[in-house]
N, C-alpha and C positions, 0 to 999 in steps of 0.2 A: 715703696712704702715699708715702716717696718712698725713692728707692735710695740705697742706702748703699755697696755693695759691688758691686763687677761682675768676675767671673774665673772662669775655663775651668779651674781647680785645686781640686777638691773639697775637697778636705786646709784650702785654703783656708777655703772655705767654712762646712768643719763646723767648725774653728777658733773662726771669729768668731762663728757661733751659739751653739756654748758657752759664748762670752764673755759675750755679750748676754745670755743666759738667765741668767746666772752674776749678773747686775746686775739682772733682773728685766726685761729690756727685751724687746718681743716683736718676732718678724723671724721672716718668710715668704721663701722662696728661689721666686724664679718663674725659670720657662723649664727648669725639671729638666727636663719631659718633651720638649722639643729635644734638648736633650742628651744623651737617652736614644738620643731616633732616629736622632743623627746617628752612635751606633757609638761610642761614648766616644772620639772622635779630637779633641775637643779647638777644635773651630770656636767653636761656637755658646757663648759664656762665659751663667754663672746670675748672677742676681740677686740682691742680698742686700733685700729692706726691709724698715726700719719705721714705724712712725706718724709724724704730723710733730710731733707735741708730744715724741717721744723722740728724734730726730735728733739735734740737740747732744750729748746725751747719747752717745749710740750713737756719734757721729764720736769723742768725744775718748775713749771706751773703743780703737777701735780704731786710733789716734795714738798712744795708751798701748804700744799691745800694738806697734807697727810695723805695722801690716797693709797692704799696699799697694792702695789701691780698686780700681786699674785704670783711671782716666778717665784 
């Protein structure tokens, strides 16, 4: 797998997974449960990935939409 997306904006996040899924592309959000612990204030940003044979794919879906990665 490799990250696609990195941001402490849920809104963000569930965005882009709707996008992905909306393309058939699958993506795991890792480090939710950080960001649970840390109080929802916003420190610790989630992960977006997905597989590396859909990476291309999955980048220029969210180049399309503007999404900003966060790197």
């Amino acid at each position: 797998m490799k990250e696609l997306l990195r941001s402490t904006d849920p809104t963000i996040m569930a965005f882009a997974s709707a996008l992905l899924e909306g393309e058939d592309i699958d993506c795991f959000q890792m480090d939710v449960n950080m960001s649970v612990l840390e109080g929802g204030i916003g420190i610790f940003p989630r992960r977006l990935m997905v597989r590396a044979d859909d990476y291309d794919d999955a980048l220029e879906v969210m180049r399309d939409n503007q999404i900003p990665l966060g790197r």
